[in-house]
C-alpha positions as CSV (number, residue, x, y, z in Angstrom):
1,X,23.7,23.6,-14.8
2,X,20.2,22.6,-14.9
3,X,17.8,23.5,-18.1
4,X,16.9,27.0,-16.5
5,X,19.9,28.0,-15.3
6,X,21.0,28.0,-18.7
7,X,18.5,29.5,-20.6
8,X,18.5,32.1,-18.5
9,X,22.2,32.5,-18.8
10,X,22.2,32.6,-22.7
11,X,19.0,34.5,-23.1
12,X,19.6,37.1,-20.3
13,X,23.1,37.6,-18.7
14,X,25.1,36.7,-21.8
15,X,22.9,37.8,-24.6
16,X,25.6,39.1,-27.3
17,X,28.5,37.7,-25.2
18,X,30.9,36.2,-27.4
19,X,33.4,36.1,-24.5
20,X,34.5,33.6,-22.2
21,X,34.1,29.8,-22.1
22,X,30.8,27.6,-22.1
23,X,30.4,24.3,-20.6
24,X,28.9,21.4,-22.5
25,X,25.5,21.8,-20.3
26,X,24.9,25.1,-20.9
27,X,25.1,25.1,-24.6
28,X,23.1,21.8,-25.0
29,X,20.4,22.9,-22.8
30,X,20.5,25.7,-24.8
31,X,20.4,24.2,-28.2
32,X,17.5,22.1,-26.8
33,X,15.3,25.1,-25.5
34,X,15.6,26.3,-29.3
35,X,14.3,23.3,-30.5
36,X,11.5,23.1,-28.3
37,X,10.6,27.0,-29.3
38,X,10.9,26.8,-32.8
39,X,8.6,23.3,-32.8
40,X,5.8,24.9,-30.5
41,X,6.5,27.9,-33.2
42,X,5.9,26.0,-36.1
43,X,2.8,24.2,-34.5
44,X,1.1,27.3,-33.2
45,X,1.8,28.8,-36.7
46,X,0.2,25.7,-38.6
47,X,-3.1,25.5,-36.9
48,X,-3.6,29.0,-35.1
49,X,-2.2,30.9,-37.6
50,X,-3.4,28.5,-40.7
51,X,-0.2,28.4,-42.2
52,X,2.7,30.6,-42.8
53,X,6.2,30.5,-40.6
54,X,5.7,34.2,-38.5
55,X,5.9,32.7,-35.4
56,X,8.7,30.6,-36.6
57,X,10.8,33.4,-38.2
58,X,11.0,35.5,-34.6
59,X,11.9,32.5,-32.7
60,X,14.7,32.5,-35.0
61,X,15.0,35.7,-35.3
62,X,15.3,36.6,-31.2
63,X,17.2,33.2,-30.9
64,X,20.4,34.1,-33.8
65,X,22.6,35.9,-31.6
66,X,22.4,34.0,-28.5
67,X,23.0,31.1,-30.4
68,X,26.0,32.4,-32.1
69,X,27.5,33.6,-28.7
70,X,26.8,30.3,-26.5
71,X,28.5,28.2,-29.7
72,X,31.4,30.8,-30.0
73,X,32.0,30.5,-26.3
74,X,31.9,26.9,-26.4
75,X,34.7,26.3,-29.1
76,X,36.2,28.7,-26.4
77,X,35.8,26.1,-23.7
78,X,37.1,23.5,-26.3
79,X,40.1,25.9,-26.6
80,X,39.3,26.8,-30.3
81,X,38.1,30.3,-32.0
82,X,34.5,31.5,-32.2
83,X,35.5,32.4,-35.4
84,X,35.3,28.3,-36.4
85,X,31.3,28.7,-36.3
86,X,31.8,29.6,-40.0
87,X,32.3,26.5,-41.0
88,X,28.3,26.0,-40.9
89,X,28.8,27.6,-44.5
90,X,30.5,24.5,-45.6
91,X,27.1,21.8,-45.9
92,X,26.5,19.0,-43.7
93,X,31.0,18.0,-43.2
94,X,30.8,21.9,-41.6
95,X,27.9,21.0,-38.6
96,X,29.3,17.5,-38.6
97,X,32.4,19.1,-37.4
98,X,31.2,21.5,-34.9
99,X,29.0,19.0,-33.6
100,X,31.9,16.7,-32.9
101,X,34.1,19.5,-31.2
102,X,31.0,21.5,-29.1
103,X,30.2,17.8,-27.7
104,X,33.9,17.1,-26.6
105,X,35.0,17.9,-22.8
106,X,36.5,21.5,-22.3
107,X,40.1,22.4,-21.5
108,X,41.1,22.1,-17.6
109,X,42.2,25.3,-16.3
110,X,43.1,28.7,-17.5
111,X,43.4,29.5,-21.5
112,X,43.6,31.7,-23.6
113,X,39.7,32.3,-23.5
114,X,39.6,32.8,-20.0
115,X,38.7,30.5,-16.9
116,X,36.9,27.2,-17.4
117,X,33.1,27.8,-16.4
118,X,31.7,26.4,-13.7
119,X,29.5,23.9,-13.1
């Protein structure tokens, strides 16, 4: 899955879709178009916008749910709960953990989240 193909398929066809199974691709180019938006963000707030975090705040804002769904369906492909993104409460050991699991190789075959995602 290249960088767009993933993008597109968090932002626009899976949206709010906490269903089904990510591969590693999809989520990391994912995670890494995030990044990218919230640093031009930050830099267009700092010296267009003199300051402040507007900008910033709807990146994050517009980027909370599909962020959510493309890690819950990832822990899917890994053959683990959505439900195990809460442990981002729990500082630094929690991300640590879900770091570790969302960058491990998904379960072969058919689980209980569904059929493994293609390539």
């Amino acid at each position: 899955m290249s960088f767009q193909e993933a993008v597109q398929s968090a932002l626009i066809r899976k949206y709010a879709d906490f269903q089904g199974r990510a591969a590693r691709p999809e989520f990391w180019w994912f995670m890494l178009a995030i990044a990218l938006a919230t640093l031009v963000a930050s830099i267009l707030d700092e010296f267009v916008l003199r300051g402040g975090s507007i900008l910033e705040t709807l990146v994050g804002l517009g980027t909370v749910i599909p962020s959510l769904a493309v890690g819950a369906r990832r822990l899917h492909d890994t053959d683990r709960s959505g439900w195990w993104l809460l442990l981002h409460l729990l500082p630094l050991i929690g991300v640590i953990v879900l770091i570790v699991w969302w960058a491990q190789p998904g379960e072969a075959g058919r689980k209980r989240f569904g059929e493994p995602p293609t390539a």
